[in-house]
TIRO-2110 file (N, C-alpha, C; in Angstrom, 1 decimal):
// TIRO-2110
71.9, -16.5, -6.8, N, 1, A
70.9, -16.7, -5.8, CA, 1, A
70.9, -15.6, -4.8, C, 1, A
70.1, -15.5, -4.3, N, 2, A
69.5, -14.5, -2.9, CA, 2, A
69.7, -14.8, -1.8, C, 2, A
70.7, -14.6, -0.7, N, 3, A
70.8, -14.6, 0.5, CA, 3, A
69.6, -14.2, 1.4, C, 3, A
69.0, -13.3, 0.6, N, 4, A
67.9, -12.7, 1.9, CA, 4, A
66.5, -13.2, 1.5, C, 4, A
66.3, -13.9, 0.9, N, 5, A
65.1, -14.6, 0.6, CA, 5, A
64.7, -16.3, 0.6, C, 5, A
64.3, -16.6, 1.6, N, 6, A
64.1, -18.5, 1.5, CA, 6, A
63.6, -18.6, 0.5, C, 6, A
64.7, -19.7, 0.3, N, 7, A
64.2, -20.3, -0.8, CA, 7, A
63.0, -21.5, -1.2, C, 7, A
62.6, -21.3, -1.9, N, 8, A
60.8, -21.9, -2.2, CA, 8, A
61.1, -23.4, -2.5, C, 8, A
61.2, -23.9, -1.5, N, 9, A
60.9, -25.3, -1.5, CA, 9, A
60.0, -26.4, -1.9, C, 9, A
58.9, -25.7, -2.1, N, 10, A
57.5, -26.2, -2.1, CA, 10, A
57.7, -26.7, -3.9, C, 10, A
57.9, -26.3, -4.4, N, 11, A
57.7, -26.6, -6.2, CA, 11, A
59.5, -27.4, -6.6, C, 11, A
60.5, -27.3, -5.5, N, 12, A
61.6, -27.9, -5.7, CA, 12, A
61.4, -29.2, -5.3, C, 12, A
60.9, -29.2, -3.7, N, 13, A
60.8, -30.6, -3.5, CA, 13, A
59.5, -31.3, -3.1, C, 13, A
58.2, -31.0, -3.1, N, 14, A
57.3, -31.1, -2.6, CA, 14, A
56.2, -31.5, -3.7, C, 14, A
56.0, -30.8, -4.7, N, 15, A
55.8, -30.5, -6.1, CA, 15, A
55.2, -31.9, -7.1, C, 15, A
54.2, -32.8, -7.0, N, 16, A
54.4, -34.1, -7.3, CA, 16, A
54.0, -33.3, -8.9, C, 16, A
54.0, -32.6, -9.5, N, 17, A
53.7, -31.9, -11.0, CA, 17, A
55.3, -32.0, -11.5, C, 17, A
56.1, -30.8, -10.6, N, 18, A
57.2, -30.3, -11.0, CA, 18, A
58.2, -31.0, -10.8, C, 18, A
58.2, -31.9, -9.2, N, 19, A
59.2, -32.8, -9.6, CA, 19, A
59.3, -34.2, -10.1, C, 19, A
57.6, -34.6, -10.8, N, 20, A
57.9, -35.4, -11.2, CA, 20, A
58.1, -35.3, -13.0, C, 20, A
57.6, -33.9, -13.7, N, 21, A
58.1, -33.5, -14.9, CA, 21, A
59.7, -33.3, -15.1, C, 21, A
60.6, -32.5, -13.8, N, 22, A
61.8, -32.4, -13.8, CA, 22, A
62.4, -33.9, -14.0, C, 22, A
61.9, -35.0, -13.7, N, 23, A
62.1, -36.0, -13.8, CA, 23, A
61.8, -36.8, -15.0, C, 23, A
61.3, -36.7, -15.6, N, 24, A
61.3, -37.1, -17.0, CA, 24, A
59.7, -38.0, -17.4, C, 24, A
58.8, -37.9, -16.2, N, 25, A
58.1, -38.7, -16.7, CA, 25, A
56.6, -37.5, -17.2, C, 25, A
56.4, -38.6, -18.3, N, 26, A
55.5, -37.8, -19.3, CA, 26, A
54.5, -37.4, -18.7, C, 26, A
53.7, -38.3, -17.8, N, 27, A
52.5, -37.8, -17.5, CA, 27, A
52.2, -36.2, -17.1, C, 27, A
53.2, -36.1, -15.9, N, 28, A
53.8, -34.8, -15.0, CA, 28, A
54.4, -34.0, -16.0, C, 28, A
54.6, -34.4, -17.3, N, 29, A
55.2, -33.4, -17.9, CA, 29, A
54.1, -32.8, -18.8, C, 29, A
53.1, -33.6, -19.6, N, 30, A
51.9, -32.9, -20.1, CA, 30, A
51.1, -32.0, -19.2, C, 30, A
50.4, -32.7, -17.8, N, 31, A
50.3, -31.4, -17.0, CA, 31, A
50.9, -30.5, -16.0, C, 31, A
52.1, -30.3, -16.5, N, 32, A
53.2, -29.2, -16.5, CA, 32, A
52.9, -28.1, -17.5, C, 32, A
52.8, -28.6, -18.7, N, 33, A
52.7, -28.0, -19.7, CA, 33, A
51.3, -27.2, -19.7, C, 33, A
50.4, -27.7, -19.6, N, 34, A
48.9, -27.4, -19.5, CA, 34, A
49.4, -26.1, -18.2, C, 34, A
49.9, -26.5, -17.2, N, 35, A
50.0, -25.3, -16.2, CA, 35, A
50.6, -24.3, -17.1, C, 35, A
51.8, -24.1, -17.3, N, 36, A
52.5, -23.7, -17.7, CA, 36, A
51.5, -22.6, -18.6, C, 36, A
51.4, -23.1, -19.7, N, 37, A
49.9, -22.4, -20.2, CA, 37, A
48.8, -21.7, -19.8, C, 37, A
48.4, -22.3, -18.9, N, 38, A
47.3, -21.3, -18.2, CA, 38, A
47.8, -20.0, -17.3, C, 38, A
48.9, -20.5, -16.6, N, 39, A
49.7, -19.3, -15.8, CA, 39, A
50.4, -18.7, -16.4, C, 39, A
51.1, -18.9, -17.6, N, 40, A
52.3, -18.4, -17.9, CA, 40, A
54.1, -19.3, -18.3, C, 40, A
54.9, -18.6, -18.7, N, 41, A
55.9, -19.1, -18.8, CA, 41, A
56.5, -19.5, -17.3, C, 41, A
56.4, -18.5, -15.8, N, 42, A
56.7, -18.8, -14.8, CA, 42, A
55.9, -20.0, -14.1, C, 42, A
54.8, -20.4, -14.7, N, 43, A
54.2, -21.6, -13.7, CA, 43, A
53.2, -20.7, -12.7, C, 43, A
52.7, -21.5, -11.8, N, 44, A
52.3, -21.4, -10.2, CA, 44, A
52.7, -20.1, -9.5, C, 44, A
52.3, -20.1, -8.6, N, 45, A
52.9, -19.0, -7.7, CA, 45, A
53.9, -19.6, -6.8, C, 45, A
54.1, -21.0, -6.8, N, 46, A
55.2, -21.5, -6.2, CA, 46, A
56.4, -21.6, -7.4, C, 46, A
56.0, -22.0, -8.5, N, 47, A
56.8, -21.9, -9.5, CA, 47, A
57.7, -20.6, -9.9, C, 47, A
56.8, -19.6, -9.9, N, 48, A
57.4, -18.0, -10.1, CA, 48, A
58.1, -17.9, -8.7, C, 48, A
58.0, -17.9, -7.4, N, 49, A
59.1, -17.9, -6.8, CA, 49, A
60.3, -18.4, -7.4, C, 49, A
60.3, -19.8, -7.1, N, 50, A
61.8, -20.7, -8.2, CA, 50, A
61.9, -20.0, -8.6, C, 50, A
61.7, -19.6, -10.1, N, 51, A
61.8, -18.7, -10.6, CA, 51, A
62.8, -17.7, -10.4, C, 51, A
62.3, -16.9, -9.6, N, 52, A
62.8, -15.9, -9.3, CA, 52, A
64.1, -15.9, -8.3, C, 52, A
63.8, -17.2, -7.4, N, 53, A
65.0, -17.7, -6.4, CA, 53, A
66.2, -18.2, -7.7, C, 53, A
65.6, -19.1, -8.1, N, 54, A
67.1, -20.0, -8.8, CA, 54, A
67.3, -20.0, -10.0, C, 54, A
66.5, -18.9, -10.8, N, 55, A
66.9, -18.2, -12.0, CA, 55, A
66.1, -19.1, -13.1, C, 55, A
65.7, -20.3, -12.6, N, 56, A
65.0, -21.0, -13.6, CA, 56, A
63.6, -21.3, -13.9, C, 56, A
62.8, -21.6, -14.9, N, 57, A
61.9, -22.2, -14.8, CA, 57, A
61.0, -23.4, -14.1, C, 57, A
60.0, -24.0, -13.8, N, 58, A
59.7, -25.4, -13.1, CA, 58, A
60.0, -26.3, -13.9, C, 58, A
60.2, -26.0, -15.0, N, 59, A
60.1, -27.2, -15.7, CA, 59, A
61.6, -27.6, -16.4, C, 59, A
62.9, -26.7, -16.1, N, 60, A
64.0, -26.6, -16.0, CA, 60, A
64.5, -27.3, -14.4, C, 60, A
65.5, -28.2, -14.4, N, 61, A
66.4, -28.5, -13.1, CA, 61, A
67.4, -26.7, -13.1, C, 61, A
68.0, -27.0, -11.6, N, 62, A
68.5, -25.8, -11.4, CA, 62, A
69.9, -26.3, -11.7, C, 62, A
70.6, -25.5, -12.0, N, 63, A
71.8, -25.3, -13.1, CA, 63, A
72.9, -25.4, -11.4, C, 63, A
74.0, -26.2, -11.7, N, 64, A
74.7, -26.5, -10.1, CA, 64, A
76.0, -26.2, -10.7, C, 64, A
END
């Protein structure tokens, strides 16, 4: 992780797509997927931050 960059909150906890697909329920996880698809493997532009901050995907939990 990055000391010199905040980290993107918005798709970790704010996110009713991301955190409710991180969470297992299907609905949020088919349009996850559908995002996912349209933008890419990184998601959103709040997603590609994560991404970039915590090494993971949206649709991956962050590895502790």
């Amino acid at each position: 992780m990055t000391d010199q960059k905040k980290a993107p909150v918005f798709c970790e906890n704010y996110c009713l797509v991301c955190k409710g697909a991180r969470a297992g329920n299907g609905f949020f996880k088919a349009i996850q997927n559908i995002e996912l698809k349209i933008f890419g493997s990184k998601g959103c532009p709040w997603g590609k931050a994560r991404t970039e901050y915590y090494g993971v995907t949206p649709d991956q939990p962050i590895k502790k």
